[in-house]
N, C-alpha and C positions, 0 to 999 in steps of 0.2 A: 384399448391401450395394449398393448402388444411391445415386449421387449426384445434387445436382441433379433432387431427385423433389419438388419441392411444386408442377409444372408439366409440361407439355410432354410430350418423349419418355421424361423422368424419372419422370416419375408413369404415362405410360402404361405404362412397364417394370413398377414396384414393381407395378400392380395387375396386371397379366399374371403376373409371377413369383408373386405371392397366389394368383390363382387357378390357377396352378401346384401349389399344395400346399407353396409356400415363406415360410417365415418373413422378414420381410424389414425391414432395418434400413435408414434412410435418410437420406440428408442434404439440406441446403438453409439458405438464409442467413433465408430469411420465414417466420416461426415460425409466426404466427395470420391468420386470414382476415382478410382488408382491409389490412393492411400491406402488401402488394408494388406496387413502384412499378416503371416502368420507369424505363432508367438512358440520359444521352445516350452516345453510344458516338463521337462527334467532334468535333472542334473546331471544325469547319465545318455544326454539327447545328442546325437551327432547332427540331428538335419537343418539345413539350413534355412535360413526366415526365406519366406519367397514370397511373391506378389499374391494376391487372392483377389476376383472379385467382388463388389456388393459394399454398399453404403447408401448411408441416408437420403443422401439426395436422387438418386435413383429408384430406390421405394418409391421416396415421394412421388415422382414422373409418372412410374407406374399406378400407383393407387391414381392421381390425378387423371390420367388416361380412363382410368373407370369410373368419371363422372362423382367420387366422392371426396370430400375433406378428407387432406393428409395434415398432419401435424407432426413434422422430423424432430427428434429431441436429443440434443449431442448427451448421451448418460455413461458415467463409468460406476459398475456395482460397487469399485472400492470405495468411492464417494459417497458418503450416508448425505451430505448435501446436495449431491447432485441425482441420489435417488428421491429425497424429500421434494426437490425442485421440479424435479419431470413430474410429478403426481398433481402439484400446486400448480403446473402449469396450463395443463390439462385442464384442470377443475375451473382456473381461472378462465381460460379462454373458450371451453365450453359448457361449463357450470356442470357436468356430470362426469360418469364412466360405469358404461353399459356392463364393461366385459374386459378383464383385466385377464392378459397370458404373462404369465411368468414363464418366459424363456431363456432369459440371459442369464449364461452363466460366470465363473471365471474357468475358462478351459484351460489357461496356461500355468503358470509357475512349476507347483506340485502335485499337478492334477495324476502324473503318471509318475511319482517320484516311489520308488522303492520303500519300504519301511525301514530299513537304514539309513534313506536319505533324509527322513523326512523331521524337520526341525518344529520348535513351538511356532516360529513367526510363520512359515512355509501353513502349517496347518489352519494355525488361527486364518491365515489370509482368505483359505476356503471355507472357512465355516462362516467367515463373516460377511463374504460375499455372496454365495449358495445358501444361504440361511439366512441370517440376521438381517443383510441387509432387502433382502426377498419379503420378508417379515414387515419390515420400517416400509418396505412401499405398500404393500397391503395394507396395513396401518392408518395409510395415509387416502384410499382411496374406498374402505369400510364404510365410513359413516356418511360420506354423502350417497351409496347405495342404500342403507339403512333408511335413509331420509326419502330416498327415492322407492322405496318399497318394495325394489330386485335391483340385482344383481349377480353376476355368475363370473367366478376365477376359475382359471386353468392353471393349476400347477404342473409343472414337465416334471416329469419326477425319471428316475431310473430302475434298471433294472441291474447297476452295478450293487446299488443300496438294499439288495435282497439275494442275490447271485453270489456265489463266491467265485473268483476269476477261475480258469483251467491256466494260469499259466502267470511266472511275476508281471507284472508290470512293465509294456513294452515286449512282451517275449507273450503275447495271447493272449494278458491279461492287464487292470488298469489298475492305479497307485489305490488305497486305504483312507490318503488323506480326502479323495473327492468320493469315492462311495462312501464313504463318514456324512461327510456334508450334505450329500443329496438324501441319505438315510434322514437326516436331523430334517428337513425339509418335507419329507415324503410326510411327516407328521401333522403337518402347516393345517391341509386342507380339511380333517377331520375336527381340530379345536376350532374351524371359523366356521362349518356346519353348526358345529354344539353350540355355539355361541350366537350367532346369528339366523340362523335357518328358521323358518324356510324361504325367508324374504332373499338371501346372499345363498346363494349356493357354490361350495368350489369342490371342484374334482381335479383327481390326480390322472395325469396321461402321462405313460409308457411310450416315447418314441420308437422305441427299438433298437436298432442298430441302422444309425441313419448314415450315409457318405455324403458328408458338407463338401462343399465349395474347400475349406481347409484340408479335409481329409485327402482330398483328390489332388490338391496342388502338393501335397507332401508325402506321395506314392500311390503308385499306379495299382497296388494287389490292396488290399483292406484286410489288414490284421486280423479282423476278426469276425470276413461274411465265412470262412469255411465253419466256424462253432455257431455263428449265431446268426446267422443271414442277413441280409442288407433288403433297406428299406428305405422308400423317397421320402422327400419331404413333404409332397404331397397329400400322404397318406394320414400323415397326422395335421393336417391343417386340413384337411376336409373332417376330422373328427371333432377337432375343435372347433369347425363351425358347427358341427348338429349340437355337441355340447352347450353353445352359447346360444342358439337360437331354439331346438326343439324343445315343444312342452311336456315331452316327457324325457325326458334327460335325466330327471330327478331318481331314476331307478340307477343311472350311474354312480350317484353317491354314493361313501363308505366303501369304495372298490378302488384296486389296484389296475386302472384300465388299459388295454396293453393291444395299444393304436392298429396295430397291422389284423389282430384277430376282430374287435371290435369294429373296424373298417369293412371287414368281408361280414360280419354278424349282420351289420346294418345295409348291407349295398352300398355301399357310399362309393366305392372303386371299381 
């Protein structure tokens, strides 16, 4: 189960774990091609929403091209029913879930809002969706891995939740309200070890600094490959496949794994 897959490192996951040999069930809020719009992410944003590609139904076609079950799941994180519901979905229609990537985030609102900008509602909005509600779906897909004697999450965590920016928000660097949230989050993976290990295993992956599908439709330079370099989406869906399938994986536990070094460590690219 794979979140946040009609795009980006979400879609490069779902078709990697495909041609994996895995069934793969998936969420996203853009169901059909040409719906996905980007979203302003400040209050301080002049750029304009523009088209983007990547949705559900297009996943679907692809994972189905590779011979295995797709399962498209229309999900929005602000929705604690509609993340209780993807899980229950899942579980209903195929009585399990191998391998749970927590990739969806909420990137828009206040994600790059200034600390002057930034309001109770604006903040709570990201911690309850980068967290809390991150949380309620783990929650919900624990104990049938439990029952099942493994299981393995991917938490996408950041490096804004550790990094302090070179620069405000929008000008080199990104808002407080969403490195706050991915910090609170970066914690998930180590209390479901303590608690369930070693039957459930989950590890924290570092994308990097990735250029989405969003990022490219919303300017042609990237803010921030001259500090921190850019990286495919690739790179972190071929880690989270060894993550999810290799048997020794378990030495990644209890780490801060940070996809592009880890990538050349292992060969995978």
């Amino acid at each position: 189960m794979v979140t946040g897959a009609s795009r980006g490192i979400g879609k490069a996951t779902a078709l990697r774990l495909a041609d994996a040999g895995f069934d793969v069930a998936f969420t996203a809020r853009t169901a059909h091609e040409g719906e996905g719009r980007t979203e302003v992410n400040s209050v301080r944003s002049t750029e304009a929403v523009v088209a983007i590609p990547g949705s559900l139904e297009l996943t679907e076609k692809e994972i189905r091209q590779r011979g295995r079950r797709a399962l498209p799941i229309r999900m929005d994180l602000m929705a604690a029913d509609q993340v209780v519901g993807a899980a229950q979905m899942v579980l209903g229609e195929w009585g399990r879930v191998d391998v749970l990537v927590n990739n969806a985030i909420l990137a828009g609102g206040a994600s790059m809002d200034r600390v002057a900008d930034l309001t109770a509602e604006s903040m709570g909005r990201l911690i309850t969706a980068n967290y809390i509600h991150q949380v309620l779906l783990i929650q919900q897909v624990v104990p049938a891995m439990v029952e099942a004697g493994a299981g393995r999450i991917v938490n996408m965590v950041s490096a804004s939740a550790r990094l302090d920016p070179r620069g405000p928000a929008g000008d080199g660097g990104w808002g407080i309200g969403y490195s706050a949230s991915k910090a609170a989050f970066g914690r998930v993976a180590g209390g479901i070890n303590a608690e369930f290990g070693p039957a459930v295993m989950a590890f924290n992956v570092d994308p990097g600094n990735v250029v989405t599908e969003k990022r490219m439709a919303l300017a042609p330079k990237d803010p921030f490959e001259d500090h921190y370099g850019s990286e495919s989406p690739q790179v972190t869906a071929a880690v989270i496949e060894y993550l999810a399938t290799n048997g020794d994986a378990g030495r990644y536990l209890r780490k801060w794994n940070y996809a592009p070094e880890l990538s050349r460590e292992l060969g995978l690219t």
